[in-house]
C-alpha positions in Angstrom: 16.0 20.4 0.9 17.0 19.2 -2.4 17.3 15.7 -1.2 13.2 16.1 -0.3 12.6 17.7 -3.5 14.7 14.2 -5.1 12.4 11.8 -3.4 9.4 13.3 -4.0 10.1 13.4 -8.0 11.0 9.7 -7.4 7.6 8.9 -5.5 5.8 10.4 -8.0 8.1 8.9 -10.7 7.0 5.3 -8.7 3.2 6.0 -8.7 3.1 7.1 -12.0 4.6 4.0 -13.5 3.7 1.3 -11.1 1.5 -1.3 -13.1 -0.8 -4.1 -12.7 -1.0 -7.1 -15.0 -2.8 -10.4 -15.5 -2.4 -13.6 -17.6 -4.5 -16.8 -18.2 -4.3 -20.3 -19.8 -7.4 -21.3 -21.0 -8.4 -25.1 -19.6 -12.0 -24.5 -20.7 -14.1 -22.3 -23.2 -14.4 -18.8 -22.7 -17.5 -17.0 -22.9 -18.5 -13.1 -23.8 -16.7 -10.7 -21.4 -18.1 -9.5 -18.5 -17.8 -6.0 -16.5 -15.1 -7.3 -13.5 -17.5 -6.3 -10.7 -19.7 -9.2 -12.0 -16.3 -11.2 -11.0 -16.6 -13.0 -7.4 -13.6 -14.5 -5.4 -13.8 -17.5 -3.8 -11.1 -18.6 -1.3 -12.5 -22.3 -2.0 -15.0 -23.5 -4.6 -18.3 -22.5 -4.2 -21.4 -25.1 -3.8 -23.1 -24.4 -7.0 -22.0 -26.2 -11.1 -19.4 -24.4 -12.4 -17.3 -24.8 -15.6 -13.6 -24.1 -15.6 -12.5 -21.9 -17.8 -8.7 -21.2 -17.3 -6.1 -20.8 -14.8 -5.5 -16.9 -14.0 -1.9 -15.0 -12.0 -2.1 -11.1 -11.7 0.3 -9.1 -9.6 0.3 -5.7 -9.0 3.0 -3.1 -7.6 0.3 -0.2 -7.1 -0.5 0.7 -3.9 1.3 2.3 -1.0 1.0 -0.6 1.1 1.3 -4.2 1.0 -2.3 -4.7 1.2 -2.9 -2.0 -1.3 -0.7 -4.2 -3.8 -2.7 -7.2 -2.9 -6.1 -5.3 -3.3 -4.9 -4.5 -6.7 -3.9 -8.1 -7.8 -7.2 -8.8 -6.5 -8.7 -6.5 -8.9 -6.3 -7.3 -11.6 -7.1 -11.4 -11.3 -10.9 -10.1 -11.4 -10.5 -7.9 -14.9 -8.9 -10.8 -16.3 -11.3 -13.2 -15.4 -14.0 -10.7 -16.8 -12.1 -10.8 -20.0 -12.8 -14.2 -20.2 -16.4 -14.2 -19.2 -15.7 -15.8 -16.0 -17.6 -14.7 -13.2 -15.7 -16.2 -10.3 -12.2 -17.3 -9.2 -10.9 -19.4 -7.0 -7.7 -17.8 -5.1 -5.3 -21.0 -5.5 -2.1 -19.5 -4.6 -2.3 -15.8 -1.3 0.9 -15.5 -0.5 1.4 -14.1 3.3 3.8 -11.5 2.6 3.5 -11.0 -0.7 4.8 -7.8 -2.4 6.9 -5.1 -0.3 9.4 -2.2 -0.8 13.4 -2.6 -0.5 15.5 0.4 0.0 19.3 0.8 -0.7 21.7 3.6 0.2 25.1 3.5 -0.9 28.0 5.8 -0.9 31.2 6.3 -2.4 34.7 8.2 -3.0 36.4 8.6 -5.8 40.3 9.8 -6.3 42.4 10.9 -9.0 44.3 13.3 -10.5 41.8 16.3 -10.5 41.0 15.8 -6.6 38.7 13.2 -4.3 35.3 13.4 -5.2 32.4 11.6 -2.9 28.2 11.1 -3.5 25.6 9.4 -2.1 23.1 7.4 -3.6 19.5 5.9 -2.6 17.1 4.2 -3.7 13.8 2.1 -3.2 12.0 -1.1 -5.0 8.4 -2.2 -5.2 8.3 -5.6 -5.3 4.8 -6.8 -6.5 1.8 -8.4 -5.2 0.9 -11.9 -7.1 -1.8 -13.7 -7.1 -2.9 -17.2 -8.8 -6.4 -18.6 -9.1 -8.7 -20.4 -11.2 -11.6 -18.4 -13.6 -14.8 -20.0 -13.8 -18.5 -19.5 -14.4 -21.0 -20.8 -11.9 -24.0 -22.1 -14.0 -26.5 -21.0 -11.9 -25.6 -17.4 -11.3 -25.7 -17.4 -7.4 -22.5 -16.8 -5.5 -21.6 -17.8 -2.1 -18.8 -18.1 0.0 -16.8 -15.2 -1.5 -14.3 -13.4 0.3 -12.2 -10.1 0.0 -8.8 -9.6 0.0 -7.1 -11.2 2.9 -5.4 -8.6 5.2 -1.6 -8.6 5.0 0.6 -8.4 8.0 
């Protein structure tokens, strides 16, 4: 039972600390920030003028899922454009299987002159979502062709 207790205090250890975080280099000229829901995605550029602003990666190791981590990227790459007064991106770089968890157990026995002692160890990683794309701001306001996250197998 103590082993249950052990991974739920590291579950909650996970969820508590697993972040999100974004990055940009600016190409263009920003403009005021925006709220992120203004922010569309666009899985190719859209019809309508648009100014580049800059290039945008987020990534993400929140969610229980692999799809939950990409969601969150998603989001992520959205609040950064936002930031920037963007109010689309065009996803440049979905990885298929990006993000995913890795487990490890490992055991081990130790000798010596007080006896033979012996534990077991386990552990798990979150390996993070990441997503690239360009911000930019479509002159004209209207937004087609957007898309939502991709669904990860």
């Amino acid at each position: 039972m103590t082993g249950l207790k052990g991974l739920g205090l590291s579950v909650l250890v996970v969820v508590l600390t697993a972040c999100a975080s974004g990055s940009h280099v600016l190409t263009g000229t920003p403009r005021d920030a925006i709220e992120p829901s203004q922010v569309k995605v666009y899985s190719q550029a859209p019809s309508q003028a648009y100014d580049t602003i800059a290039s945008v990666q987020a990534s993400s190791s929140q969610g229980v899922s692999q799809q939950g981590r990409m969601d969150s990227a998603v989001e992520e790459l959205k609040i950064e454009a936002a930031k920037l007064g963007a109010n689309g991106v065009i996803i440049s770089h979905y990885p298929n299987n990006s993000g995913g968890v890795s487990t490890q157990i490992s055991t081990g026995i130790f000798g010596g002159s007080r006896g033979i002692s012996t534990g077991v160890g386990t552990g798990f990683t979150i390996n993070p979502a990441t997503v690239k794309g360009t911000a930019i701001y479509v002159r004209d306001g209207s937004h087609s062709s957007t898309i939502q996250a991709p669904q990860v197998q």
